[in-house]
N, C-alpha and C positions, 0 to 999 in steps of 0.2 A: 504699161510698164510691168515688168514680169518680178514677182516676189523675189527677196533676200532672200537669201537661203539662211536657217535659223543655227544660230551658234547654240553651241550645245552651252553656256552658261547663259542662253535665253530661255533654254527649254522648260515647259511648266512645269513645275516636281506632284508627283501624285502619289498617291500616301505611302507606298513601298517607299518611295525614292530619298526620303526623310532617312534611310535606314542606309546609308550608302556612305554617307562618309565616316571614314575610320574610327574617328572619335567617338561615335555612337557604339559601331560595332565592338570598338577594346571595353566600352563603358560595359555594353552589356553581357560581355564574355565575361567579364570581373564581377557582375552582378550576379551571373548566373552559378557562377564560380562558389562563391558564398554561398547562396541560397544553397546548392550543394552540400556542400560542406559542412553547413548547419545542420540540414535535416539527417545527414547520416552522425555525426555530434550526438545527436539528438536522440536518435536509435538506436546506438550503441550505449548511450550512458541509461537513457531509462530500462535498454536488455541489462545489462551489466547492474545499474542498481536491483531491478525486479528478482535476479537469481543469487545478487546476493541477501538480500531482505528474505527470500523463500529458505534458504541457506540456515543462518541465523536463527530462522525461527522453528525451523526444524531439530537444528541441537540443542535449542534451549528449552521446548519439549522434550527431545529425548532426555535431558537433562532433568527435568520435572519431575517426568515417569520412574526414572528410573527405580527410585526408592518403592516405590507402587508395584514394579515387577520383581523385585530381588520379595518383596513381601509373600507377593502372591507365589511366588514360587515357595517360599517357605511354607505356606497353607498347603500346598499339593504334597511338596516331602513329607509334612506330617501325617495329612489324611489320605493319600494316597488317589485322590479324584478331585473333582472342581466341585459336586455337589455342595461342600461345604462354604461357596458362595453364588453359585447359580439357585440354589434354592432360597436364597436366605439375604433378600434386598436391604433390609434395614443391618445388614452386617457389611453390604457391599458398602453402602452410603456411607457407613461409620468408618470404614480403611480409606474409601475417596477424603471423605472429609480432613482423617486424620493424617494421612500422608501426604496429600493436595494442600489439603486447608481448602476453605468453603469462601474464599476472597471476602468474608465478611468477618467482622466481630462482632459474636453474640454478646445480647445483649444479658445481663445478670435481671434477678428480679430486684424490681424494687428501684432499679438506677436512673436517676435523675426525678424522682419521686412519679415513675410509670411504673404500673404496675403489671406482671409479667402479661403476654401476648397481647399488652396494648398497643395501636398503631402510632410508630413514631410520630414527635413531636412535629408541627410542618415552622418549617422555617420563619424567619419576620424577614419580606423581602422589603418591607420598607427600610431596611440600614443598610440596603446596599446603594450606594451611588455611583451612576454611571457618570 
């Protein structure tokens, strides 16, 4: 007796063929779709944050300086050359600090019953509760 001949909804599906009907294929156009979508999202917003963050923080230096350069320019109109702080560190450090600020608050002598160049007090971490 000579074989049936196989109907193609008998046929065995081998692992491509899982991939074949539409429903899969719209599913993963749509999936891929996204994934897309996302990662340029994604690209764009961390470019665009990164250059506005660099942005920012460049005017708010220049903004900083500024007072530091209108100074130092004043030192040159007067004395007529830079010698008067390339030579002279502990006058440089004294304009940085004064026009900068030193992000610290000196401590006075005597404050808080320490006495002057003594090493701060060290915290009591036992009153912190996590």
């Amino acid at each position: 007796m000579p074989a049936a001949p196989s109907s193609p909804t008998a046929r065995p599906r081998s692992g491509l063929a899982r991939f074949d009907s539409l429903r899969v294929k719209l599913f993963l156009a749509i999936a891929g779709a996204n994934v897309v979508l996302v990662m340029a999202a994604y690209l764009i917003y961390g470019w665009s944050f990164d250059r506005g963050l660099v942005e920012y923080l460049n005017k708010a230096d220049e903004t900083r300086l500024q007072p530091l350069v209108v100074r130092l320019a004043n030192g040159y109109r007067e004395h007529g050359h830079w010698d008067w702080i390339v030579g002279d560190r502990e006058r440089w450090f004294e304009l940085s600090r004064e026009v900068l600020g030193s992000g610290r608050v000196p401590r006075r002598a005597g404050e808080q019953g320490q006495p002057p160049g003594a090493p701060p007090p060290v915290p009591n971490l036992s009153l912190i509760h996590i």
